[in-house]
Structure formats: C-alpha cells, structure tokens
N, C-alpha and C positions, 0 to 999 in steps of 0.2 A: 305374393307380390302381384301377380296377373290380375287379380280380383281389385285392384286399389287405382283410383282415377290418376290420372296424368297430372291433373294438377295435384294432388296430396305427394306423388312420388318428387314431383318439382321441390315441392314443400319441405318434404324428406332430405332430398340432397342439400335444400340449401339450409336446413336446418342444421345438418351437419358440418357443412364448409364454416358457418357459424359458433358452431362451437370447439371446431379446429383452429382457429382463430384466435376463440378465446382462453382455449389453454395455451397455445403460445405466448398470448400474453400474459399468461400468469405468472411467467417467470423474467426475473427481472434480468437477465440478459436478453431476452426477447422486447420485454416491457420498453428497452431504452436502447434497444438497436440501433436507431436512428438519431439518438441523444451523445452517447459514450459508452465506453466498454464500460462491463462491471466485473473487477476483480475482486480476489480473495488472496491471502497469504497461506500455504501449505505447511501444516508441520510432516513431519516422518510418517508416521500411521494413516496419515491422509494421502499421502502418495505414493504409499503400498495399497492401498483400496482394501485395509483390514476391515474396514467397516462398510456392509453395502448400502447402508443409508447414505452414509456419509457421502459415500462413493456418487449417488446417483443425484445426489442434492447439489453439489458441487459440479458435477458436468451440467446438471440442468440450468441452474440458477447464473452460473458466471461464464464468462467471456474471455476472461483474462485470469493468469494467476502470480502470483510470487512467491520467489526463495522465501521464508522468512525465517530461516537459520541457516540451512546446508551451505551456500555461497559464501558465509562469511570466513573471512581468512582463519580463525581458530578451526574450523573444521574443514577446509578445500583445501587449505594450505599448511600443515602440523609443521612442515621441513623446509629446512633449504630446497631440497629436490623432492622433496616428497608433497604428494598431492592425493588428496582422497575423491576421487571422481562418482565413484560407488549413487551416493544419492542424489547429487545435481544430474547424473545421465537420468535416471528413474525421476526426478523431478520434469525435465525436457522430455522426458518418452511421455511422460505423463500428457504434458501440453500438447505435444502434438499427435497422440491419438484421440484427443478429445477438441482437436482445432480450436487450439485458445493462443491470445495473443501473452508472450510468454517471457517475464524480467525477473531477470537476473538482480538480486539484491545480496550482496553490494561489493563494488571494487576495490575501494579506498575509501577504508572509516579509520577512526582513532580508536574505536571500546572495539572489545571482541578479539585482536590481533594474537594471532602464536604468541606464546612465549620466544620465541627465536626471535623474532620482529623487536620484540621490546628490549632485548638485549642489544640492540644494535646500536653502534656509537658514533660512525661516521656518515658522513654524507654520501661517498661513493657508493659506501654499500648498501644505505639505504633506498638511494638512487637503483640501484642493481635489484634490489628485493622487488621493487614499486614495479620495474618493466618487465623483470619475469615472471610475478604475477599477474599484470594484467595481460600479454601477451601471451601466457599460457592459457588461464581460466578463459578470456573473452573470442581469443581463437579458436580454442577445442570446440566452443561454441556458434562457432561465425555460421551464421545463416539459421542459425536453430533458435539464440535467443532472441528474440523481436525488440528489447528495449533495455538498457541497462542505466542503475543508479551508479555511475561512477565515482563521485564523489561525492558522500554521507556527512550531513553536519559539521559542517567543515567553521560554524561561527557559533560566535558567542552571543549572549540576550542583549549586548548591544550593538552589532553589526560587525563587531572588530572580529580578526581570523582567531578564531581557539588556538590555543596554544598546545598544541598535539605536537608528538614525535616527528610528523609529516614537518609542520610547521617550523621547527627548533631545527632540522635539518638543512631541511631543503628548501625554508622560507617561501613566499605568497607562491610564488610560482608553480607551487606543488600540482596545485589545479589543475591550471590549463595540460602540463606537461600528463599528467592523468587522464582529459581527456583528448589531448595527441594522440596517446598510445592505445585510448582503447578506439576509436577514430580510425586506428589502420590496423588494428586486431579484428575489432568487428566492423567493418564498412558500412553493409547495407544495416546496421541494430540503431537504434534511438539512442541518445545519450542524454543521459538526468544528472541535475543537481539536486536532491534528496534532503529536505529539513524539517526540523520541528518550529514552531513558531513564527515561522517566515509570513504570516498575516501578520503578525506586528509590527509597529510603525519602522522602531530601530532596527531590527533582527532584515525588515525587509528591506531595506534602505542598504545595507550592506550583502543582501542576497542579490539585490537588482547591479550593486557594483561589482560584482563580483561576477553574475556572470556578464556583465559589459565589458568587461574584463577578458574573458574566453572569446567573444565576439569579438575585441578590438584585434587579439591576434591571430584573427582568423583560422579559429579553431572551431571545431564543430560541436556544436551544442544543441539538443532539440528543444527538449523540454527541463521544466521546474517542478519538482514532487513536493506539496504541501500538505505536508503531517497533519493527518485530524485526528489529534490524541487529545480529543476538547473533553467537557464535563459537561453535564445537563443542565450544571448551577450555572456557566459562564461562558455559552456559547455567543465567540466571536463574530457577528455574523456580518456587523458593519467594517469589522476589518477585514475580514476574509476578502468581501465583494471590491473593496479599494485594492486588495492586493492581487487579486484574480485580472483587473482590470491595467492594473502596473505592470505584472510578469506578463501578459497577452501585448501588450505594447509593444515588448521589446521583440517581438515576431517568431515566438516562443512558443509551446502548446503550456497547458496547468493541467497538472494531475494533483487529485487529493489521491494519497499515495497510502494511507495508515489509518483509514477511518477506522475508530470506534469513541463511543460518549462512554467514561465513566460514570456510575451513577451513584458514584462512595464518595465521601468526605477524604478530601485531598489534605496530607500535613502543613500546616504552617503557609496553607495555599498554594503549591508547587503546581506551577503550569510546566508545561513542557515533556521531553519523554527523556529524560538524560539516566539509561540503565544502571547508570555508578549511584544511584541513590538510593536509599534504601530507608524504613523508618521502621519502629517499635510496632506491632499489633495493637490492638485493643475493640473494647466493647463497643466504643464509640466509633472507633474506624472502620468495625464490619457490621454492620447495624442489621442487614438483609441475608445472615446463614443458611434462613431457611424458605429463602420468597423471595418475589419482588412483590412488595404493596400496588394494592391497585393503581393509587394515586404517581409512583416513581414509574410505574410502567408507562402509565398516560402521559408523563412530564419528558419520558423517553421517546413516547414515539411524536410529540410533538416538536420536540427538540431536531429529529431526526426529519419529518415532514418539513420544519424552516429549510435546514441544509438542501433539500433536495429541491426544493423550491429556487434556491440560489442557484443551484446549480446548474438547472434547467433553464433559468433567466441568461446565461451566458454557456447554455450548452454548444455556442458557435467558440467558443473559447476552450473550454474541457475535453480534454481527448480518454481520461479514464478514472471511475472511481473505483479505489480499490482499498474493502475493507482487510481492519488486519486480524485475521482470523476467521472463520467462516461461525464458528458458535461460540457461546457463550462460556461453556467448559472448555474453549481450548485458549481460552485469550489468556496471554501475558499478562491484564491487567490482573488476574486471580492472584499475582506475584508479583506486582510492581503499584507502586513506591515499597505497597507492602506486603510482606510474606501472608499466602494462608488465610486470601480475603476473598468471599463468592463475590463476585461484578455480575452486571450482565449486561455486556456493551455493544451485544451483537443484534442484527434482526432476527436470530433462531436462539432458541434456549438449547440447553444442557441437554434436551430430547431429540433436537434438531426438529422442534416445531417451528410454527412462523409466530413471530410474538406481533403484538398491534402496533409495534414501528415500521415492519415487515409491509403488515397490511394497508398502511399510511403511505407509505414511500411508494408501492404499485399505481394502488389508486391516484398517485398524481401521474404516473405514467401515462396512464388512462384519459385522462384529463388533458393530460396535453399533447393529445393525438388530433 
C-alpha cells in the first residue's frame, strides 16, 4: 500500500464506502428503510433457525416479522387454564435478537379456535374466555410485542359483522370490548384491525364503520391490516389506492399485512382467504408442478412492480409490508383453496433464490431514493 498515490488510496476508500452502500441496499429492508417496514410471516422451522439459509435471508431481508400460526388460540390457548407459550416466547426471542419490529397475530378470530371455545354456550362465559385470553397472551407479552392483530376478520363480503360465536354471544360490541382489553394488557403495543378484502368497496365501507366505531368510544385503535391475498389475473390496484386513502383519513396508519400473488387458477373465482374453504385438485388447477413458465414469472413480477409502485406513492400513509411467508415452499397457498398445488407467490423460490419480482420491487427502491 506505501507504493500507491494518495489519490488511488482516496479512490480505494471511497470505492469501498460505495459499495458498502450498495449491499445495503440490496436488501429490501434496507432498500425501504426510509419507506416502511418489510415483514415476513414465521412458521416453526424458521424460528428454530433449522435452516442457515433461511436463517440468514430472513434477518437480512426483513424488518419486521409475524406469528403466522403459534399465536392463534388452537395452539396458545388448548385449555381453560392451559396455555402453550413454548414457541410464541422462541418466536419473540427471535425478534428481538435480530431487532425486528414484532406482531403478534392474532387475538380474537372466529377459524382456528380450541375446541373448548366452540363448546361454549353462554355469554358470561364467553365473555370470561375473551378476557383471559387476551390479558394473558398480550400481557405475558407487554413491551416485547410491538404491534398486535386484535381482531381478525371480524365481516362479511358485504360489510355486515360475520356471524361468528363472538358475534351470536356477545353481539357488535365484541370489538371494541377486544380492543379495551388488549389496550390495558399491552399499553405501549399497536392495536390492528386485520382483513381480507377490505379494498373492496362493500367489505370497506363496513371496515371504515367499524373501526369509527372503536374511535367513537374512545378506544384505542392504531392501525388497519389489508390482506394482499390478490392473484396476478385480478390485481386490485384501483381499489386498493381508494382504500389506502379512506383507512389513512380516519388518522390510522395501513398495513398490507398478508402479501402474496397467487399465480393458479382460483375455483369458481373465489377471491378472498376464508381458510374454511377448500376445493377438488386437478390438472387444470395445478398447471405449473414442475416450473413457473417464463411468461407467469414476468406477469408475477410485474404484478408485484405495480403493488410496489402504490405503495411507495403513499409511502406517507404505509407503516408496513408484510409478506405472508418468506418463500415459495412454505406458503399456505401450496394448500389453500386447494390441497397439493405448487404456487409461487413469493419473491424467493423453493431455493430461497431472488426470482425477477424480487429483482423488480428493489430496483424501484432504487429509484425512488
């Protein structure tokens, strides 16, 4: 190094800080630091770090992560008194040695509940189940979780309250009295309203009443989580932006909370994520067993490129996007509507490479620096 001019060593350094730089920004929680979080949804094996790819693609790439089973009352809650803590604490240890911002999904849903839950017949007692699991689960948690879905899909595809056990009990009120209690369980945590379909016109017409609703009784509500369980054929994109701009109105934050594009032929057209559904296989419904065609990858990562473009146009609005599942082998949709079908609705394949959605959704990063 003695032998090399002052200015080539100049050259050197900043050639370096330069390209320190730009691996930072190769990763899309760094790419969008300054935009919104970028989360993932965790299963089990991702949150034991059984895999070191996995492991190191995940701390590097996201910001944020989510429950996307352990939390839900069939597996935190089995009992009256019994409670399985085992992988939500290893899900939490998780986040916070890798400093991610860290939710809790979910308080109060209708699918997924114990058996003990559905057994229940009266209102007291359902009343009694609703407080002691939220002041259990969001307490044990106070100061650890950063944001919680309190209440999951709580309507129907035309804005009216689903008719859930909650519902048939404890009538509209269930809500708010939901997030009361998770409100003085966890104080300093975000509190969400969590749905699928909520850019549609009906579906958000009775999300926006509903949480005006939590507002009017001066109950604490942060944000709206809007499900992107879209498809490549029928992405929403003018409804989304009218509904991103409605839910920011109400002095809200928006989270797209469940990103992923299926890229398979959906039955009988079924939009939405309603897990009680379920349909026949066939040849026609899984067309891509062994690939994605060049052509369904391009239509995916351009699909993905529009979304991001939105989103980035109201990134004063968006506080986080959080895909649901980190790859393409681990998504739900391999098994939803139908059993035993390869998707690939992730930006990493089944390898945990970057597919050209991946590479699409950075490069606007880039772009809009």
């Amino acid at each position: 190094m003695k032998n090399l001019s002052m200015g080539f060593v100049v050259f050197l350094l900043l050639g370096c800080a330069g390209n320190k730089k730009i691996a930072n920004n190769s990763f899309l929680k760094t790419a969008f630091q300054n935009d919104f979080l970028i989360g993932t949804a965790l299963n089990v094996p991702q949150i034991e770090n059984k895999e070191s790819k996995a492991a190191s693609l995940i701390s590097n790439e996201f910001s944020s992560i989510t429950a996307e089973n352990i939390m839900k009352c069939e597996i935190i809650h089995p009992g009256w008194e019994q409670y399985n803590f085992n992988r939500a604490d290893e899900f939490v240890e998780y986040g916070q040695q890798h400093h991610m911002f860290i939710v809790g999904h979910n308080l109060i849903w209708h699918s997924q509940l114990s058996p003990f839950v559905q057994k229940i017949t009266t209102s007291d007692s359902l009343m009694l189940f609703m407080t002691n699991h939220i002041n259990t689960i969001a307490g044990r948690y106070k100061g650890k979780v950063n944001g919680w879905d309190v209440v999951n899909e709580a309507l129907n595809e035309d804005g009216t309250m689903r008719k859930s056990l909650f519902l048939e009990k404890l009538g509209d009120g269930y809500v708010i009295k939901a997030f009361e209690l998770a409100s003085k369980a966890a104080p300093d945590a975000e509190l969400y309203y969590n749905d699928y379909n909520i850019e549609q016109p009906k579906k958000r017409a009775g999300a926006i009443a509903l949480i005006k609703s939590i507002q009017a009784a001066g109950v604490k509500i942060n944000g709206v989580g809007i499900q992107g369980h879209w498809s490549i054929n029928n992405l929403p994109l003018n409804e989304l932006e009218n509904a991103i701009l409605e839910f920011s109105a109400l002095g809200i934050k928006v989270m797209i909370t469940e990103l992923d594009l299926t890229v398979l032929p959906n039955p009988w057209d079924l939009k939405g994520a309603d897990v009680n559904q379920n349909f026949e296989n066939s040849a026609f419904m899984n067309p891509y067993p062994n690939g994605l065609p060049d052509s369904i990858d391009t239509k995916l990562a351009d699909s993905y490129e529009s979304l991001f473009k939105l989103f980035l146009r109201h990134k004063d609005k968006i506080s986080r996007v959080t895909f649901w599942g980190v790859d393409d082998g681990h998504s739900w949709l391999n098994n939803w509507p139908i059993k035993n079908r390869t998707n690939y609705p992730s930006l990493f394949d089944r390898s945990l490479n970057k597919k050209t959605a991946y590479k699409k959704v950075i490069k606007l990063a880039s772009k809009n620096k």
